[in-house]
N, C-alpha and C positions, 0 to 999 in steps of 0.2 A: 351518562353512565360513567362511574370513576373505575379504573381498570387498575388493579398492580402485574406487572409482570417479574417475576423474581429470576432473576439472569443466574443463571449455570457457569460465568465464564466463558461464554460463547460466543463465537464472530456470526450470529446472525438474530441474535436478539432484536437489535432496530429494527432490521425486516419485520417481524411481528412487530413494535413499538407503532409503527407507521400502518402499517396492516388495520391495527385494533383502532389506530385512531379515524383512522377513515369510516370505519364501520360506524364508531358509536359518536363520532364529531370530538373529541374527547383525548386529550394526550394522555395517555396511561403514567403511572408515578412505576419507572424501576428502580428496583433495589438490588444490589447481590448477594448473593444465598449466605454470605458471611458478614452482612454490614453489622457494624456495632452498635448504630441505633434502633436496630428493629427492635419491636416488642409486640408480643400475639394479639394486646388488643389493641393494637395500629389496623387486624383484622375486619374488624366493624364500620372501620371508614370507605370500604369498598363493596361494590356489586358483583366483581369479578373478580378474581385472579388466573392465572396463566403462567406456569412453573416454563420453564426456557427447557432448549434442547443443552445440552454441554459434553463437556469432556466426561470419562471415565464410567462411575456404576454408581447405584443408587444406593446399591450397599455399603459403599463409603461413605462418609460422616465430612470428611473434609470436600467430598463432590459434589454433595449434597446439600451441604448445612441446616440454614430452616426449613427448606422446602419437606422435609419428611412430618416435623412438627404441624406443617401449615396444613397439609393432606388430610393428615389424621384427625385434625381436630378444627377444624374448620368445617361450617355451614354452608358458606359465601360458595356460588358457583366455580368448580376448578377445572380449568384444561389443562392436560398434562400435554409436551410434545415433546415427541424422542426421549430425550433422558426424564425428562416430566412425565411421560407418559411408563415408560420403563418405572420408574418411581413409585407412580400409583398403585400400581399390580404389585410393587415391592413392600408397601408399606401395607396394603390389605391382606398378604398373607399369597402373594402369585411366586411365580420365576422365573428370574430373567436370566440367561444362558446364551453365552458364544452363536448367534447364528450360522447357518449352514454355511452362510458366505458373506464377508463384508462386502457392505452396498453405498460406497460414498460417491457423492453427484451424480449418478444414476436411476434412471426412470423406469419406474414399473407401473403397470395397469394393477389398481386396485377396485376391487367390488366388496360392496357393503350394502347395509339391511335398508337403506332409503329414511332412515329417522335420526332427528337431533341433529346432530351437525352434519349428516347427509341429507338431509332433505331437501330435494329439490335439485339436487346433484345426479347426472348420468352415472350407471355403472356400469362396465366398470370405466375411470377416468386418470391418466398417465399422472403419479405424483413422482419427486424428488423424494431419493433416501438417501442418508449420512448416519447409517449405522454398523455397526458390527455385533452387535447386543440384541437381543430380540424378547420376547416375552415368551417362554416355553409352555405354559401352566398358569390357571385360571384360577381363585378362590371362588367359593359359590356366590360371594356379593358382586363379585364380578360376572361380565356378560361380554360377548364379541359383537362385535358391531362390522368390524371390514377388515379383508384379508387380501392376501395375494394368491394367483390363481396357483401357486405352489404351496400354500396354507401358509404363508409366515403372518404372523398377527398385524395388524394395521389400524386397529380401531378398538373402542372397548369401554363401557361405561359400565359406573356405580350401580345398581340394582335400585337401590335407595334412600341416594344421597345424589345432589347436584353436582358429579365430578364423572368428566369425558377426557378419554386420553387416545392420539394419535402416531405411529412410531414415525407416518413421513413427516416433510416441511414440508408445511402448507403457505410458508411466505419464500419458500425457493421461487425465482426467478421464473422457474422451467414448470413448474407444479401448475396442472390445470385446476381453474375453483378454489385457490384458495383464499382471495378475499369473499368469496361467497359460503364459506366453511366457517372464515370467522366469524362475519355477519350471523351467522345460524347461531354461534355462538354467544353474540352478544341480545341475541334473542331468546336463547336460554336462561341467559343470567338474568333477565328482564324478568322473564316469565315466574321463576324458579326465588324471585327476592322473596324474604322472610315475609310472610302478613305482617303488619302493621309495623316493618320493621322502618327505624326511624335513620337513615346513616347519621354515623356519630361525624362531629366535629374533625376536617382536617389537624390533624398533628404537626410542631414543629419539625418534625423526622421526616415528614412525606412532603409538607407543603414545598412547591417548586421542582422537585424533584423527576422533571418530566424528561421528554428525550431530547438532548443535542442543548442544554442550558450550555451558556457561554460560560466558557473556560475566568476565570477568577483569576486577574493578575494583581502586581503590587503598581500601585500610583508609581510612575516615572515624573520628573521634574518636569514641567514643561520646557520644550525650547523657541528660539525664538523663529518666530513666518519666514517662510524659505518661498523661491521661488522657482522653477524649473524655466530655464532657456534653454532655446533653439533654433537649428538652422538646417534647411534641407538642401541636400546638391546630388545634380546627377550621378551617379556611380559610374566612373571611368578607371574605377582602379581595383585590386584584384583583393578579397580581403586578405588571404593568407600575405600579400606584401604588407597594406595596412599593417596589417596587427604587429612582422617582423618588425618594421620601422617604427613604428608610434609604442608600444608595448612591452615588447619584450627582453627590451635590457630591465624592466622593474624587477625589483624583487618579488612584487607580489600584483599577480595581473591576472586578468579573465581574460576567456573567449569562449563563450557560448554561441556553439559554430553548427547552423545547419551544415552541414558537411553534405548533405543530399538537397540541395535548395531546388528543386525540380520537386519535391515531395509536398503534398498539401499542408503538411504539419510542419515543413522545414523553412517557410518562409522569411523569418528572421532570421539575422546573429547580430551578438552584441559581444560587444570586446571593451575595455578600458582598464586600466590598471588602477593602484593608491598612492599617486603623488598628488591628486587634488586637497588644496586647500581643508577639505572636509571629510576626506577620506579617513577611513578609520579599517582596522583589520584587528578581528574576535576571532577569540581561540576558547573552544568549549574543552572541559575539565569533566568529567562524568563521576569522577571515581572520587573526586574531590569537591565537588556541585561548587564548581569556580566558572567565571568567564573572565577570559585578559584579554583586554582592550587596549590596542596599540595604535595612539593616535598620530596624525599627521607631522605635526610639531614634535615627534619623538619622544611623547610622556607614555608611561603605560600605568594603568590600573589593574586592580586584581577586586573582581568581584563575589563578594561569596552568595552565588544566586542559583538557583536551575538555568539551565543555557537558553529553552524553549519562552520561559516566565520574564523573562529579562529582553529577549526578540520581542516577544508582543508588545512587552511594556512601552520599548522603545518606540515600534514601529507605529500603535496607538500616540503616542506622543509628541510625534512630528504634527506639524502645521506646515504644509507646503501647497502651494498651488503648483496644480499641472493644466499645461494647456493641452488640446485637443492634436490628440497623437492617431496615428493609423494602427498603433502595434502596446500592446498594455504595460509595458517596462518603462518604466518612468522614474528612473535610477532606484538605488537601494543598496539591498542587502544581496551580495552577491558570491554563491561558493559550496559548500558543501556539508549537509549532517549524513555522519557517520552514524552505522546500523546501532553503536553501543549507546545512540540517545534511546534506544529504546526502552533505557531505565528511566526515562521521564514519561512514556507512553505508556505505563503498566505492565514492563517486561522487568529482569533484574538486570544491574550492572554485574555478570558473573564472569568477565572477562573483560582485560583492560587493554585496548588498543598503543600500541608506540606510537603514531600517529593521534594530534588533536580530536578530540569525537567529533567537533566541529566545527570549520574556519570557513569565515565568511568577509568579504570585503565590502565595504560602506563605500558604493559606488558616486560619488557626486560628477562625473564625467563620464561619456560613454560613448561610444562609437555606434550605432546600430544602422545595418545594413537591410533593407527591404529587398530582397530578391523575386519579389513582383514586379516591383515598377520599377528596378535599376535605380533607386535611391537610398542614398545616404543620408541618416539623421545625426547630429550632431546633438547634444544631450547636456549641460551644466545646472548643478545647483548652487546659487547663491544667496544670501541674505535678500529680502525684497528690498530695504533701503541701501543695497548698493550692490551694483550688477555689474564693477568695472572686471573684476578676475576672471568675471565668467563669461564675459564678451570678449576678451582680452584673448582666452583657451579658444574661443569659438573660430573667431581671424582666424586664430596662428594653426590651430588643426585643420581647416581648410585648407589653407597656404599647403602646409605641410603633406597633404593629402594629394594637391592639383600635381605636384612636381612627382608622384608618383604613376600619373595616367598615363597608362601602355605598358608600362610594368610587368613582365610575367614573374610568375613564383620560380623560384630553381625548381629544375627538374630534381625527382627523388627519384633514388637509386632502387630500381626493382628488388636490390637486396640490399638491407639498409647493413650490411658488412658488420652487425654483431652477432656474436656466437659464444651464448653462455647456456651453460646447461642449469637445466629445473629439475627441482624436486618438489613432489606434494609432501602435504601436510598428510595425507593418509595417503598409501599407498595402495598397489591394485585392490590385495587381501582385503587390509583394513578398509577400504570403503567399501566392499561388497559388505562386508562383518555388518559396515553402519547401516547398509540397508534394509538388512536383515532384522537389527534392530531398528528399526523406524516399522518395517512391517511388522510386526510383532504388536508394537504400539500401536497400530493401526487395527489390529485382529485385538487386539483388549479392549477397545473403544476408548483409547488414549485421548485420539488424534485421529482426523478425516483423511489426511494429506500433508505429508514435511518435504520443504524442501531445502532438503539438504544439502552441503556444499562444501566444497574443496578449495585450500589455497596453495596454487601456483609460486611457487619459488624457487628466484636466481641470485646468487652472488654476483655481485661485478656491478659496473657503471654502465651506463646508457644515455645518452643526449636526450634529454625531453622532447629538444623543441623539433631535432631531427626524425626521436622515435611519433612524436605527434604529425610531422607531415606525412609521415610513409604510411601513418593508419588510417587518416581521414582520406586517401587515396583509395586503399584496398578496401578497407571495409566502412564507406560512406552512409552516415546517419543523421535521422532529424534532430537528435538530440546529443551529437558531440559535443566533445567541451577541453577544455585545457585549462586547467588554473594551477598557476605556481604562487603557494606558499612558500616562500625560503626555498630553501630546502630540498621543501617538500613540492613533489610536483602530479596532479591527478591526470590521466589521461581518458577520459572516456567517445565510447564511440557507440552509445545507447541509444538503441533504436523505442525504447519502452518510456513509457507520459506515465509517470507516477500522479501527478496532479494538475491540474491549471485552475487557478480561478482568474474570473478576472476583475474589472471595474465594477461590475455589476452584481457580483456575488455570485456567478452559479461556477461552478467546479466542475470538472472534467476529469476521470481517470481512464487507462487504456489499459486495462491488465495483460501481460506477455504470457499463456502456458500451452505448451505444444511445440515441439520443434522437429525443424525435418532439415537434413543439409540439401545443398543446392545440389542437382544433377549436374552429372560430364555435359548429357547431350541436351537439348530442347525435348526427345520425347521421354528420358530418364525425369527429368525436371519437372516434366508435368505431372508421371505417374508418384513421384514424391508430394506432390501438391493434393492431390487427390489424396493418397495415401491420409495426410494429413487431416485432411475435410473429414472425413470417413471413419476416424479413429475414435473408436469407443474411450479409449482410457483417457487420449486427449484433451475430448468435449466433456469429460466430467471433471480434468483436474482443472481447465479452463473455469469452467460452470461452478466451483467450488470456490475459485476465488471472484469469481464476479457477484456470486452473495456476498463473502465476505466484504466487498468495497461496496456494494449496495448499504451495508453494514456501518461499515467506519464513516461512511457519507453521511449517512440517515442520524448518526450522533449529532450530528449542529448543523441540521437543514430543516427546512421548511415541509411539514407534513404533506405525503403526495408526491413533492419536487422528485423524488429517486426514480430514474428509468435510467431502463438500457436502449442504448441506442443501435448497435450492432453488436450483435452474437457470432462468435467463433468465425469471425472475418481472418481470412489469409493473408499476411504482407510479406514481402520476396525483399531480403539485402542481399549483402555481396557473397555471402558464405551460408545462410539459413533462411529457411521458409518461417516461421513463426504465424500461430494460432494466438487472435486479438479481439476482444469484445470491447465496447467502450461505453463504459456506464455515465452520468451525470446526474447532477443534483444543485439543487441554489439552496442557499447557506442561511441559515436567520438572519436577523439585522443587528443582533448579539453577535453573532458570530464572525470572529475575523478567521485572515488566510491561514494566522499558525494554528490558530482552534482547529480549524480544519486537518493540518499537517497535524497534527497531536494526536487526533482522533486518527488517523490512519497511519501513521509510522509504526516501523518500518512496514512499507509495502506488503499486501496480502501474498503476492506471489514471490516474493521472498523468506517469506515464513510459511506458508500452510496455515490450516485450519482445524481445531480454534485455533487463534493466532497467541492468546496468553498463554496459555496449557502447551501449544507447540511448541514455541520461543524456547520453554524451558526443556522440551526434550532437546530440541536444539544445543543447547548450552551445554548439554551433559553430551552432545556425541562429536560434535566437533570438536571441544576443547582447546577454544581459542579462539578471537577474536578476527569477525570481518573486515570493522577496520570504515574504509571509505566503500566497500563494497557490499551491495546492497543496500546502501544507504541513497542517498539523494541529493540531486547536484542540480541547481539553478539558481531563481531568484526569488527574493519579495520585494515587491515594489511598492513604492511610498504611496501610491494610489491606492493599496490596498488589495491589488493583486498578486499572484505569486507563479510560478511555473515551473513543475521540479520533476527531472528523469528520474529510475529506478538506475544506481548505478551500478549498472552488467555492461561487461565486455569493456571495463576496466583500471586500466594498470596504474598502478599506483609507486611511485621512482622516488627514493632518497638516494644520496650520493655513492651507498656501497651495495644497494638493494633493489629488487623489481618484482612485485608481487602482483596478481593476477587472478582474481576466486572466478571457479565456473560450478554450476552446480545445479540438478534441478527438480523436478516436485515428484516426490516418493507419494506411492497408492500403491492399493491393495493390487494391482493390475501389473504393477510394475515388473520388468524383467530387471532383475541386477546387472546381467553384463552387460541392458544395453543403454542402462542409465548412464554408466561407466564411461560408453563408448560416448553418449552422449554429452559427458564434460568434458570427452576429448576432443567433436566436431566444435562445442563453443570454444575452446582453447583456441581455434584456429588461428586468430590475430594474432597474440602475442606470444605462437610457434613461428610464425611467419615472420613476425619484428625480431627475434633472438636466434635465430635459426636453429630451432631449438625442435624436440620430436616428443612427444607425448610419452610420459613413462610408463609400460609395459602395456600398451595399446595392441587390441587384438587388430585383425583384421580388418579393415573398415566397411562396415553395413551399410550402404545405400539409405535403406530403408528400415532405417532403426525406428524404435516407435520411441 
């Protein structure tokens, strides 16, 4: 059975993609409701079709596009869902109108008549809703089929014509029956094919056109077989000395620092700077679609490329052997994309960051610490036909290492002795105004969920390397990091796994949504933890983005491969409780680490959902640039794997400047003032590194939601 599903612009499209293909063995051909090569008799070459849920109304033209033509004049069996299904009723003469109340990542008990795509379904049985819109009014060709036990429409078919429309998702996460919904579905379409109809010929427009096709890069030159050496020694020495001594006079150095190495996810750090032979440091151009390439020997290039198209190229065009490692970093590409690449990911460039969109160091030397086993790996790439430089590094960084055993760190000053005053970007007013606006968006069927955000600003100077040890102290995570650009210096102390693939291809996300601050006492602490667990508004802004990454996974993974693995898990740092689910997925054999990073940039739980349509409300309410925040900070490695936080909790140091965004996910649920409060509980590091007070902070709530 050949399936099209016509995507709305929506972040849960693959979920149905993966869905339908399970049902009928069969990758479905998407297209979006605006492509320029569709043409209505590309119709003929399918069994089914299946219109997406999406942003906005069906009575828009630009929300819409083919999907209203394909409805009305199409034989081929159609499912409509959410805005597909809204659409049907719209374009046969129904109405769709403002629901009583928007319902996004939220479960309701639906009952329905036992036929077509209920058959064989309990009722009534708990679906997933992500609407605000609902269908008020029926045409006579229309008929209801399943409702909510408050009457909101939920189901609804053709009288006589092959087309069923649904308002819940039936590929949500959370939704019981909905591969058995689809299946009915593709048993409809079976049932319901034209007599004697012959399907026409695939078209040059459809053919390949299926879910998760590998990303298209430009031929890179080849270079020449590289080899990866190494050396392992017991760990006797502390890393925060390591990295002072060995690193930190470079201009441009990493540390990707479990900072919590007691934590299951914080087992590594790796450190190394760019004076190796092979080192190289890229600087991404967004606004200019440039990359500068600053290499070792002190040439630089200027490349006029996409930043993302040019990383694959390169990282596809390595030849290197790696020998068998404990831990999947096998040097590389190591450093940071900033949130403004998200003009390469199908968002727009509508804001230009002062800061590089994205600088990365071409790591040929590395430091990596096992905080399992108290071992040290030592890490060099060299040419295979000559490995003197890089046995040569290997000696002398050991040497240099042993004379540091017994070492402690200097002690950090409980108060790191600066004192500058911040100012946000929006003030109290103005960010309630934006949340307001964002609800709004949200009661129009904009947008499911924004999150929205705020940047933290101080005038003055601050010690990186001092303001970096006083944070990895007070606020300890699996995914810290420190990397100076010039300059430019990142400090993050991100508890949140944006991605991981590894050797093998499967990927790994942890979406961050829900937070609660830490209690005074141990029984304060607890009842905020619970508090958490228990939270309606929580587990749907959670549940909203773990479709979503179910979503951007399902684009360049292996049909089936998408599950979740934990649902709305609690993890406790130094200052917040945080609500975590962690999805996974293994990748095609097409598919490399940055396809992957492409298809989900920037992070679902940094933008809301749909994540294109959001983006752009985003764009208009902020009004200005995140910068390295909310962007993503780790590595890819020349194996082919990659590992990148979500970077929250932040700070971002040029020599006259300290900025710092906290900010977090708008729903229809949401209270304003305690959103508010809540970018001022995330603030709390870098109030504590500046000595600095949150500006016009009410009261503090315990128990903010």
């Amino acid at each position: 059975m050949r399936t099209l599903i016509v995507d709305n612009y929506d972040s849960f499209t693959y979920n149905l993609a993966h869905y339908v293909a399970q049902a009928t063995g069969y990758e479905p051909v998407v297209v979006t409701n605006d492509d320029p090569l569709w043409r209505p008799e590309h119709l003929a070459e399918f069994d089914g079709v299946i219109i997406s849920p999406g942003p906005g109304t069906p009575e828009r033209e630009g929300d819409f596009g083919i999907c209203r033509d394909i409805i009305r004049d199409s034989e081929v069996p159609l499912l409509g869902v959410c805005l597909g299904h809204q659409g049907l009723a719209h374009v046969h003469g129904g109405t769709v109108e403002r629901a009583p109340e928007p319902r996004h990542g939220r479960s309701s008990p639906v009952l329905h008549d036992g036929t077509d795509l209920f058959a064989g379904l309990p009722s009534p049985f708990e679906v997933v809703r992500y609407h605000s819109l609902a269908v008020s009014a029926l045409p006579d060709g229309l008929e209801a089929t399943a409702w909510t036990p408050d009457g909101i429409l939920m189901g609804l078919r053709h009288r006589t014509r092959p087309q069923w429309g649904v308002q819940f998702h039936p590929e949500s996460i959370c939704t019981e029956h909905g591969h058995q919904l689809l299946a009915n579905f593709a048993q409809l379409a079976e049932r319901h094919g034209l007599p004697g109809r012959r399907r026409a010929k695939p078209s040059a427009a459809t053919v390949g056109r299926t879910t998760g096709a590998g990303t298209s890069v430009p031929e890179a030159a080849p270079v020449p077989h590289f080899r990866v050496h190494t050396t392992a020694l017991p760990t006797q020495w502390d890393p925060e000395v390591a990295y002072d001594h060995l690193f930190r006079a470079a201009p441009h150095a990493y540390w990707l620092d479990s900072s919590r190495p007691d934590d299951r996810l914080g087992r590594f750090s790796v450190m190394g700077d760019a004076t190796g032979p092979l080192a190289e440091v890229v600087l991404a151009d967004v606004e200019n679609c440039t990359v500068t390439r600053q290499k070792s020997d002190g040439t630089t290039e200027v490349l006029s490329t996409p930043f993302l198209d040019w990383l694959d190229a390169d990282l596809r065009a390595r030849r290197v052997e790696v020998p068998a490692l404990p831990f999947e970093f096998a040097l590389g590409w190591v450093g940071y994309l900033g949130y403004e690449l998200k003009a390469e990911c199908g968002g727009s460039a509508a804001h230009s960051s002062p800061n590089p969109d994205g600088a990365l160091i071409f790591a040929d030397r590395a430091v990596v610490f096992d905080h399992a086993t108290s071992t040290t790996h030592l890490l060099a790439l060299a040419p295979a036909d000559d490995d003197t430089q890089a046995r040569t590094w290997l000696d002398a960084t050991a040497e240099r290492l042993g004379r540091l055993t017994g070492l402690g760190a200097d002690a950090t000053p409980a108060d790191p002795g600066a004192s500058l005053e911040v100012s946000l970007r929006h003030d109290r007013r103005a960010y309630l105004d934006l949340i307001g606006a964002c609800q709004e968006a949200i009661n129009a069927g904009e947008t499911y969920e924004v999150c929205l955000t705020n940047m933290i600003d101080a005038e003055g100077s601050i010690d990186p390397w001092d303001s970096y040890r006083f944070l990895r102290r007070t606020s300890p995570a699996p995914f810290a990091a420190l990397l100076n650009f010039g300059a430019l210096s990142v400090l993050s102390t991100s508890p949140e796994r944006f991605l991981r693939i590894d050797r093998h291809k499967v990927a790994e996300s942890k979406p961050i949504k829900g937070t609660r601050p830490r209690g005074v006492t141990p029984a304060e602490d607890q009842a905020l933890t619970e508090d958490l667990r228990a939270s309606e508004k929580d587990r749907a802004e959670n549940l909203m983005i773990v479709d979503l990454v179910r979503n951007d996974l399902g684009r360049c993974a292996e049909v089936g491969s998408v599950s979740v693995h934990k649902m709305f898990d609690i993890e406790s740092y130094a200052t917040v409780h945080q609500l975590v689910s962690t999805v996974r997925a293994r990748l095609k054999a097409d598919s490399s680490a940055v396809d992957c990073v492409r298809n989900a940039f920037p992070g679902g739980s940094m933008t809301g959902a749909p994540k294109i349509r959001t983006m752009q409300i985003i764009d208009d309410l902020e009004a200005g640039p995140r910068g390295v925040y909310s962007g993503a900070i780790g590595y890819f490695s020349l194996n082919g794997a990659a590992d990148l936080s979500i970077a929250i909790r932040t700070t971002v140091i040029t020599p006259d400047r300290v900025r710092y965004g906290v900010g977090g996910a708008i729903t229809a649920l949401s209270d304003p003032e305690e959103e508010y409060e809540e970018t001022a509980v995330k603030a709390t590091p870098i109030l504590r590194l500046l000595g600095a007070t949150f500006p016009e902070r009410a009261l503090e709530t315990p128990g903010l939601r």
